[in-house]
C-alpha positions as CSV (number, residue, x, y, z in Angstrom):
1,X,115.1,116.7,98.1
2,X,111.5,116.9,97.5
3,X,108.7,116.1,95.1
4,X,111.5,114.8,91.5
5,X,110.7,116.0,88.1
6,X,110.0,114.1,85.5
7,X,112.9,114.9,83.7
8,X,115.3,114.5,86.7
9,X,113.7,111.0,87.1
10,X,114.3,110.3,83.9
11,X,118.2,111.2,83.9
12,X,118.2,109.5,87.7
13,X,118.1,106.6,85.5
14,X,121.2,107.2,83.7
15,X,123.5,105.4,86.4
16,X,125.3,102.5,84.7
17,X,122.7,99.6,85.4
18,X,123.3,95.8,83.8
19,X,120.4,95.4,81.9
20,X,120.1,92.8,78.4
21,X,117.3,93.0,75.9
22,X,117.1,89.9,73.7
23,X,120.3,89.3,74.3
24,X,122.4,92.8,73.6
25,X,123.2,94.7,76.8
26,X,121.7,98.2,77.4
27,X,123.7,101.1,78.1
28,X,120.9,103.7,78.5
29,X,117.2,102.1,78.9
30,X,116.5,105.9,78.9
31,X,117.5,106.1,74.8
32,X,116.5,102.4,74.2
33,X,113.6,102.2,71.1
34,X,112.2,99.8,73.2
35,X,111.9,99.9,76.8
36,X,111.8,103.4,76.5
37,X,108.2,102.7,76.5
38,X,108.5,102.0,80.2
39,X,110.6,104.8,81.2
40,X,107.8,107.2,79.6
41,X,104.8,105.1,81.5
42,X,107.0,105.4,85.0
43,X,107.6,109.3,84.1
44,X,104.0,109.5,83.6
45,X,103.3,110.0,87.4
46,X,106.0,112.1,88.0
47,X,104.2,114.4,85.1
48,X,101.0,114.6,86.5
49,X,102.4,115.6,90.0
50,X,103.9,118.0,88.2
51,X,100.5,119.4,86.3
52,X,98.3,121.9,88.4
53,X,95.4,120.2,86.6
54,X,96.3,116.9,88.2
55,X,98.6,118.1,91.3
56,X,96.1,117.8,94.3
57,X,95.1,113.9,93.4
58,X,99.5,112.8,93.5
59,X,100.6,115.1,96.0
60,X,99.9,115.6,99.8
61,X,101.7,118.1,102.4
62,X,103.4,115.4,105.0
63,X,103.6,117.1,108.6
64,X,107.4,115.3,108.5
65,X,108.2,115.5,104.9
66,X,106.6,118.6,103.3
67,X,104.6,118.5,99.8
68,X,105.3,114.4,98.9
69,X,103.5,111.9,96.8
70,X,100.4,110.5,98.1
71,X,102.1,106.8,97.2
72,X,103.5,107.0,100.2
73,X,101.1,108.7,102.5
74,X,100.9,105.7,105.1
75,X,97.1,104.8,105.7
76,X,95.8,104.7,109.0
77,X,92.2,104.5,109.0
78,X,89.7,103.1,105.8
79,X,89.0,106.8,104.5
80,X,93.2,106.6,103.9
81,X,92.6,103.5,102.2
82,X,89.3,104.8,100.2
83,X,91.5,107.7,99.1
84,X,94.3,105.0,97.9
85,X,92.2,103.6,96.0
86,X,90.9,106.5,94.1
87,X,94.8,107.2,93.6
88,X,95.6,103.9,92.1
89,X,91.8,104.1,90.2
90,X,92.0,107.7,88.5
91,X,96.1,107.2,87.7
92,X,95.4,103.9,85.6
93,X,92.6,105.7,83.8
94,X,95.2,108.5,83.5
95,X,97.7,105.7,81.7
96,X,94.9,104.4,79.2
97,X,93.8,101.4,81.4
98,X,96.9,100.3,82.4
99,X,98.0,100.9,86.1
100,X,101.7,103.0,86.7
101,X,103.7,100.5,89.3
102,X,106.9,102.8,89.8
103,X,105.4,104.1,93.5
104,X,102.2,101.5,94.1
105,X,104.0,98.6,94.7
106,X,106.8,99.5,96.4
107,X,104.7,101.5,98.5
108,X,102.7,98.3,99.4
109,X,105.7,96.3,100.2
110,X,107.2,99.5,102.6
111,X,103.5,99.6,104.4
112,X,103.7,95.4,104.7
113,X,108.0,95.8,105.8
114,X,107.1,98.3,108.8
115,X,104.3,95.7,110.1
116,X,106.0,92.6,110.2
117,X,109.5,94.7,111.7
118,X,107.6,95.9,114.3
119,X,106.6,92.4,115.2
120,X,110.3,90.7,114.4
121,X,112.5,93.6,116.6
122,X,109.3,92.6,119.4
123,X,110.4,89.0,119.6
124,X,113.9,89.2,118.6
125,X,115.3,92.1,119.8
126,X,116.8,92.9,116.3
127,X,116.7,96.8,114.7
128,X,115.0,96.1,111.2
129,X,112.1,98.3,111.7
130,X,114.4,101.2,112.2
131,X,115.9,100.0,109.1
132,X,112.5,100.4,106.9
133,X,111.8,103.6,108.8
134,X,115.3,105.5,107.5
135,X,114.7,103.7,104.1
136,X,110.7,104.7,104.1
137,X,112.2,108.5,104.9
138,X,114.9,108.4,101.9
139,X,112.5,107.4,99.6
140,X,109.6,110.2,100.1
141,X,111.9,113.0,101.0
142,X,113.6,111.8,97.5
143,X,110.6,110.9,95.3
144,X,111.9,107.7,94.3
145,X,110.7,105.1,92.0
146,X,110.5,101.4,93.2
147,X,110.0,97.8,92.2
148,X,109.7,95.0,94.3
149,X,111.5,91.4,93.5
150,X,109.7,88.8,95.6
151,X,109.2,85.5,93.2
152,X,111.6,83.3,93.3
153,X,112.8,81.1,90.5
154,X,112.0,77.9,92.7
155,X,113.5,74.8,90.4
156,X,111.1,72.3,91.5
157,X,108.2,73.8,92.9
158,X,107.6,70.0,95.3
159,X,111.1,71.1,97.1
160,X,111.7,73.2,99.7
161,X,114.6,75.9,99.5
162,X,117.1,74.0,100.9
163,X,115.8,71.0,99.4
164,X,116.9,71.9,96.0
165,X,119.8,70.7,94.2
166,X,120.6,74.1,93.1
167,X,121.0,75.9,96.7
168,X,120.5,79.0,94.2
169,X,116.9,78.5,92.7
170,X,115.7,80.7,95.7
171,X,117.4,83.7,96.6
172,X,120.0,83.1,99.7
173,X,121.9,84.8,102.0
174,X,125.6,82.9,101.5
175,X,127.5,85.3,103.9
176,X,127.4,87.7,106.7
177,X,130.0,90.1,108.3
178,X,129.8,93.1,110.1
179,X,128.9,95.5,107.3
180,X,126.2,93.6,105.8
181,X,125.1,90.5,103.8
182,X,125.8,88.6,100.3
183,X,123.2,87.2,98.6
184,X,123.0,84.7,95.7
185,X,120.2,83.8,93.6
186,X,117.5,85.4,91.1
187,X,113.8,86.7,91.2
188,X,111.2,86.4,88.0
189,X,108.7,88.3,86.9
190,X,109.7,91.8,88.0
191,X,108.0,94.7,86.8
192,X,109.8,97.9,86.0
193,X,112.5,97.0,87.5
194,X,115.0,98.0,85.1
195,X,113.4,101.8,85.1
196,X,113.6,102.2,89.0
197,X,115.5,103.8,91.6
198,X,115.8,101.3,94.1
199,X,114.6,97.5,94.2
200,X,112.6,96.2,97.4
201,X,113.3,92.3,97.9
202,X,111.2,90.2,99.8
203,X,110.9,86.6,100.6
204,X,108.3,84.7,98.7
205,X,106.8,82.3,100.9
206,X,106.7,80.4,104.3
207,X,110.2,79.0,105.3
208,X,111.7,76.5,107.9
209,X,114.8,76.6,110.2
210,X,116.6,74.4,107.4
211,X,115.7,77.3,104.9
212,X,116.7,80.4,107.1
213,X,119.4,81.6,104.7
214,X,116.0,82.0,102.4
215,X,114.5,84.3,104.6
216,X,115.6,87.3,103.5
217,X,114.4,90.9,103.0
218,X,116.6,94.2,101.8
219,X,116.6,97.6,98.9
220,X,119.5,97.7,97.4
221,X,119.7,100.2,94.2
222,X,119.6,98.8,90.3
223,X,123.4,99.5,89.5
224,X,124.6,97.9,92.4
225,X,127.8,95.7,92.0
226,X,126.6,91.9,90.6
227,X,122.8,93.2,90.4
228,X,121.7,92.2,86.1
229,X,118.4,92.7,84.8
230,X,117.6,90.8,81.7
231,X,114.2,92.0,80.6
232,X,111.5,89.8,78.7
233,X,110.5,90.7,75.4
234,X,108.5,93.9,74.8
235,X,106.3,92.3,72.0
236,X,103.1,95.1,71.8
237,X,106.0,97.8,71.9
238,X,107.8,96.1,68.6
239,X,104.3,95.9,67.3
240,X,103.3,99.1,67.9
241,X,106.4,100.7,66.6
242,X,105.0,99.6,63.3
243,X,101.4,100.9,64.0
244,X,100.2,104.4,64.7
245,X,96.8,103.5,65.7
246,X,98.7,101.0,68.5
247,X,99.2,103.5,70.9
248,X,98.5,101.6,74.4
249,X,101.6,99.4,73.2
250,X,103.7,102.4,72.9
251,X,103.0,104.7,75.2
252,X,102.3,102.8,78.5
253,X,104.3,99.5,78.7
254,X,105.9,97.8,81.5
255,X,108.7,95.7,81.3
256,X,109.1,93.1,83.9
257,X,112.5,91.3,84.0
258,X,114.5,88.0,85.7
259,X,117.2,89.8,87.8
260,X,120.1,87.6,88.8
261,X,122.1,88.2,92.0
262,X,125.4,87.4,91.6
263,X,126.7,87.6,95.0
264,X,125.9,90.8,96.0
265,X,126.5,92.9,98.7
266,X,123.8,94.8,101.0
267,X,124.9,96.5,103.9
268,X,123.1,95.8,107.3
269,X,121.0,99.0,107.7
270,X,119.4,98.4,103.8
271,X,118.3,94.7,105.6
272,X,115.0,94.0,106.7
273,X,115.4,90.8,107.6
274,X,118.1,87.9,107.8
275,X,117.6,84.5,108.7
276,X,114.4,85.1,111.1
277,X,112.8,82.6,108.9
278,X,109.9,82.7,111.2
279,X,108.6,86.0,109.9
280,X,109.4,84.9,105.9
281,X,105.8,83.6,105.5
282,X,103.6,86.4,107.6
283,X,106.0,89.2,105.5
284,X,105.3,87.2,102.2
285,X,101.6,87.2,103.4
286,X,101.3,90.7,104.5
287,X,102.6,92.4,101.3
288,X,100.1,90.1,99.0
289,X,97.2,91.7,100.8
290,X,98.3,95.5,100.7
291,X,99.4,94.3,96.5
292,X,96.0,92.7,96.1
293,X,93.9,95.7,97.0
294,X,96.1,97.8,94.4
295,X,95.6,95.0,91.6
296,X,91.3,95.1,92.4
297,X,92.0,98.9,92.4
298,X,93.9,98.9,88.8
299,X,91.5,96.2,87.3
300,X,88.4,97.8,87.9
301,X,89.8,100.5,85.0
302,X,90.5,97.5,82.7
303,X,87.1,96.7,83.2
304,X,85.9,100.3,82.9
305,X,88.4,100.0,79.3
306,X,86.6,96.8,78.3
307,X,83.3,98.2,79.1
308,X,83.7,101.5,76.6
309,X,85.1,99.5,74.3
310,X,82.1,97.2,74.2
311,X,79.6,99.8,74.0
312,X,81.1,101.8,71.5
313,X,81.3,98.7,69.4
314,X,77.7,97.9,70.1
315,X,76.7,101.6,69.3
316,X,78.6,101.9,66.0
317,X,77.8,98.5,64.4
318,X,74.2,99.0,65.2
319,X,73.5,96.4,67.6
320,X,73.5,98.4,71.6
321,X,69.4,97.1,71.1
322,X,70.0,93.6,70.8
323,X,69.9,91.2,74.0
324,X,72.8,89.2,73.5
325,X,74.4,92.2,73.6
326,X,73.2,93.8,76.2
327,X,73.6,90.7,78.5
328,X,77.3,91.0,77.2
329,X,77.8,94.4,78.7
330,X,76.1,93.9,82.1
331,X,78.3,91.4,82.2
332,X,81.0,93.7,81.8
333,X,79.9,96.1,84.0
334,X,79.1,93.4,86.9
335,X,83.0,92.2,86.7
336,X,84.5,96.1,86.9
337,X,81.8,97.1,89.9
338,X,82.7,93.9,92.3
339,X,86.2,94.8,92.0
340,X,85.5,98.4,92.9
341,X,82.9,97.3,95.5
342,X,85.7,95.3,96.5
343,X,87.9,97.7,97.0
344,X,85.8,99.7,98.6
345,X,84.7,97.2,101.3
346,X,88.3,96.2,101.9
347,X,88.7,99.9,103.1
348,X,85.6,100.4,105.1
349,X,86.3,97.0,106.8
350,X,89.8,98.2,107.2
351,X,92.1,96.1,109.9
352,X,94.6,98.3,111.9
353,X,97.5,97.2,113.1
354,X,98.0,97.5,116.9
355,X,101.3,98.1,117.2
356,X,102.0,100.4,113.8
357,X,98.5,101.6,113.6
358,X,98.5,100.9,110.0
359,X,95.2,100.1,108.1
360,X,95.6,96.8,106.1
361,X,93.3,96.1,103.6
362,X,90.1,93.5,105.0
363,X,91.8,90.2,103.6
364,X,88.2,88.5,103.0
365,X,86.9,91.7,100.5
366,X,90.6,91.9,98.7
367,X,90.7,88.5,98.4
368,X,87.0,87.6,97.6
369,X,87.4,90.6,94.4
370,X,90.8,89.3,93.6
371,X,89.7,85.8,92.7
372,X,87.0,87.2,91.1
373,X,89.0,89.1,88.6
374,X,91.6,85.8,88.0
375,X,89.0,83.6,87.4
376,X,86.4,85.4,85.3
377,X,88.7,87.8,83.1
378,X,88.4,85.8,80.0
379,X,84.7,85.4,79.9
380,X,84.3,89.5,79.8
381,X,86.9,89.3,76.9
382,X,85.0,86.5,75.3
383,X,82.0,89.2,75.5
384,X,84.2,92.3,73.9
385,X,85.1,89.5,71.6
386,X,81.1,88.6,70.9
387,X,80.5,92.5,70.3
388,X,83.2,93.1,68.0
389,X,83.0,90.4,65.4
390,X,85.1,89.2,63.0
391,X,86.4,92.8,62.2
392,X,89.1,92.6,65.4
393,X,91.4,89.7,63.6
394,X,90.3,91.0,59.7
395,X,90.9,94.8,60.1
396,X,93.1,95.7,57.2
397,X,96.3,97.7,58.2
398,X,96.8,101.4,59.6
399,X,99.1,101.9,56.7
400,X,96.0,100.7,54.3
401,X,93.9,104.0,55.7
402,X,96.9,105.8,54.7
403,X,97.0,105.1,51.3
404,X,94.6,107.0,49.3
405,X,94.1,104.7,46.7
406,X,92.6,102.0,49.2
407,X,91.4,104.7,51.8
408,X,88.3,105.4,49.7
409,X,86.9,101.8,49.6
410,X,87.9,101.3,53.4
411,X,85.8,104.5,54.3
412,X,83.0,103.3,52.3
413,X,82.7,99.7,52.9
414,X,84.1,99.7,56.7
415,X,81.3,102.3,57.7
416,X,79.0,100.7,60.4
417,X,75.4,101.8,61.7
418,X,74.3,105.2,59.6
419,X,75.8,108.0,60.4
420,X,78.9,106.8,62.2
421,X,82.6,107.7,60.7
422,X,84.1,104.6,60.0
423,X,87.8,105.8,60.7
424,X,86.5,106.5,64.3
425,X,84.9,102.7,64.1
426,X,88.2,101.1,62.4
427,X,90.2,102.9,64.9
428,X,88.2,100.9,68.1
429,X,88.5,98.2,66.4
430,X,92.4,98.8,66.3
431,X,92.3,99.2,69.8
432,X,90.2,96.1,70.3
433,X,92.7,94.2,68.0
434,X,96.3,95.3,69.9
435,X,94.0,94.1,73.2
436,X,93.6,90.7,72.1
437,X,96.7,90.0,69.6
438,X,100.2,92.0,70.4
439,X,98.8,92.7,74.4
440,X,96.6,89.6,74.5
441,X,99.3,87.5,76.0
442,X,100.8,90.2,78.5
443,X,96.8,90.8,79.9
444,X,96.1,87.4,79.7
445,X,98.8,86.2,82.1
446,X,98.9,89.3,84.5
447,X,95.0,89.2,84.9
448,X,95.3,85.3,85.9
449,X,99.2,85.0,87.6
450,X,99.5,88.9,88.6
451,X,99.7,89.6,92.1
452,X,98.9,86.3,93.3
453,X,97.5,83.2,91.2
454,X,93.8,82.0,91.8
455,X,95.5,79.7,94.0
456,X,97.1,81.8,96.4
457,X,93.7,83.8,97.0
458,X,91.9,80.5,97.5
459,X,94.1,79.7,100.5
460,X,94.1,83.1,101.4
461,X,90.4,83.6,101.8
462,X,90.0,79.8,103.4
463,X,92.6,80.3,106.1
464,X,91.5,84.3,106.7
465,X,87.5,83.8,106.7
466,X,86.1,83.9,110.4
467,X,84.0,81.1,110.2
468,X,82.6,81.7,113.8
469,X,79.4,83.5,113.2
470,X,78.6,81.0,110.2
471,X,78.9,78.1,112.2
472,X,77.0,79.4,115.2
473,X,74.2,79.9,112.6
474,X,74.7,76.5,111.6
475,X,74.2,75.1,115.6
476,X,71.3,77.2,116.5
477,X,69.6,76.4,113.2
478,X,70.1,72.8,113.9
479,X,68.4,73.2,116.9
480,X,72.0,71.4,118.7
481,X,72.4,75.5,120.4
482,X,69.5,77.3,121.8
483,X,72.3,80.6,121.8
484,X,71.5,83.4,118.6
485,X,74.2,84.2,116.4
């Protein structure tokens, strides 16, 4: 037990998992050309615990535990929070822009399980938060890597659970005896779950006394009897595997996967809830916000990515003094700032939790820089895309470079402003290019549907905001109350 190398988390993997990619079943993701890419991202973290150059940013000495990851140091004040944030910042630098999910989001859903237990064994008399405690003690005395399967399929999204004529388009528990539960059903959209150690399910909304065999929260590990994986199509990795210069693609890919439940077993004390559909909707609530303040964290390094990219463009074509341009980068800059400014304020303005004493992120801040970053990620591409010109789609080919016969014209007619190398140019451009064409659909759709749509933090922020001050203002302004705000 203890802090896991990377190379024992790698072979931890090797367990006889159900996963399919594009329709061939997987016997070792570990050896798989593909989603290999993800089990090399995931390992990433375990590597950098692992460097002294990097150690004291990943790992912390628990008084309980000993040396463990600082993923799972639970936060109980905003300086805990501040200090998450710098972890989920600095590791996505660490992974070229793109944020490492194998301990962040399962450590979000573990903080968001021992609040809303707490609250559930409080009214109900049930044990569940003794439950996440022993499974929040196996996983940091063991290192373990985690994902989190919370979306539902839903069939049609205007029906209820129990309203569907599938009973199986949400995930349901279809029976109970006295060593645990069977559930039926599938979650979409799960990331990394085929490269983890265990798989955190929660319920993904709201849910009435008709839906109570919806309600329903557990870890179960990924080669667990009935438990298949069938993972999307890694499209930048098949790219890349073709390019040199495509290394984001290769390197630091996530796979996220439908995983189909086909009744499968989960024995009572891996069961965090049951039927209490009461407590479906506040748990569904609870993770978003401790998830949300990871995603503003994460993003804010995509914006620092975008932002490099941009000026570098602007410096080597010889236009970093025009205003256009400038206005293009400030606006850059202003989207990556309010979503670390976000972050920031959502720890500072930190809500604790009276009865776990956990700090949950302020839902108005984590909210107010998560809709920022849905709703306003394509215009700072649309700027990168301004900056770089016509060059991103029209690049000629790494192989082109490589042959010596062309690689004299490319160096002398792809040079930009005097006095830069044009292979260091063409090679941005490559970057910018895998951004926008083999990644362009993958960030698209995360930045807009990821952790929440622009939806879900519009009802967030309108049901959350304390409105009392504003509409005090609004009385004594009037002149209707003589009493300040």
């Amino acid at each position: 037990m203890g802090l896991m190398s990377s190379q024992d988390y790698v072979n931890s993997l090797k367990d006889g998992r159900e996963i399919y990619y594009r329709g061939t079943k997987v016997y070792d993701v570990t050896q798989h050309e593909v989603l290999r890419s993800a089990v090399n991202h995931a390992s990433l973290i375990y590597k950098l615990q692992e460097n002294e150059k990097t150690r004291d940013l990943f790992v912390y000495k628990d008084d309980n535990f000993g040396y463990s990851s600082k993923f799972y140091k639970i936060p109980r004040n905003g300086n805990d929070l501040m200090e998450r944030f710098n972890l989920i910042y600095e590791t996505s630098k660490m992974g070229r822009g793109s944020f490492d999910v194998i301990k962040g989001i399962g450590s979000d859903a573990i903080f968001a399980l021992m609040i809303i237990t707490k609250k559930i064994d409080s009214y109900l008399k049930t044990r569940y938060y003794e439950n996440i405690m022993k499974f929040y003690e196996y996983v940091i005395k063991n290192d373990l890597g985690l994902a989190v399967a919370q979306t539902d399929v839903k069939g049609d999204r205007d029906l209820r659970p129990f309203e569907q004529e599938d009973k199986d388009l949400y995930l349901r528990i279809v029976d109970k005896n006295k060593d645990g539960i069977i559930v039926r059903g599938a979650k979409s959209h799960i990331t990394q779950a085929p490269v983890a150690n265990e798989i955190i399910v929660l319920p993904t909304r709201n849910m009435s006394e008709k839906d109570k065999d919806y309600a329903v929260s557990f870890s179960i590990p990924p080669n667990t009897k009935g438990l298949k994986m069938i993972s999307k199509p890694l499209k930048a990795v098949e790219t890349s595997l073709n390019d040199p210069w495509f290394v984001l693609g290769k390197e630091n890919m996530e796979t996220q996967s439908l995983i189909i439940f086909d009744d499968v077993f989960v024995p009572w004390e891996r069961v965090f809830l049951a039927g209490e559909y009461q407590f479906a909707g506040p748990l569904a609530v609870m993770f978003p916000t401790f998830h949300r303040f990871t995603a503003i964290s994460y993003r804010a390094v995509i914006g620092d990515l975008l932002i490099g990219l941009g000026k570098l463009l602007a410096e080597l074509n010889g236009i970093d003094d025009k205003s256009h341009i400038r206005r293009d980068i400030v606006d850059m800059i202003k989207y990556k700032e309010i979503l670390r400014e976000s972050a920031l304020a959502a720890s500072l303005y930190a809500e604790i939790d009276e009865d776990t004493k956990i700090a949950v992120p302020n839902r108005v801040f984590t909210n107010i820089g998560k809709l920022i970053s849905n709703e306003t990620y394509l215009n700072v591409v649309k700027d990168l895309v301004e900056i770089a010109g016509g060059l991103a789609d029209t690049l000629p080919s790494t192989q082109d470079f490589y042959n010596e016969e062309e690689a004299r014209y490319l160096k002398k007619y792809l040079v930009g402003k005097k006095g830069t190398d044009p292979l260091t140019r063409s090679k941005i451009l490559s970057l910018t290019r895998e951004l926008l064409s083999s990644l362009g659909a993958f960030f698209t759709t995360i930045m807009i549907h990821a952790e929440g749509s622009i939806e879900a933090s519009v009802i967030e922020l309108y049901r959350s905001y304390n409105y009392d001050e504003s509409k005090k203002l609004a009385y004594y302004a009037s002149g209707i109350s003589d009493e300040m705000p």
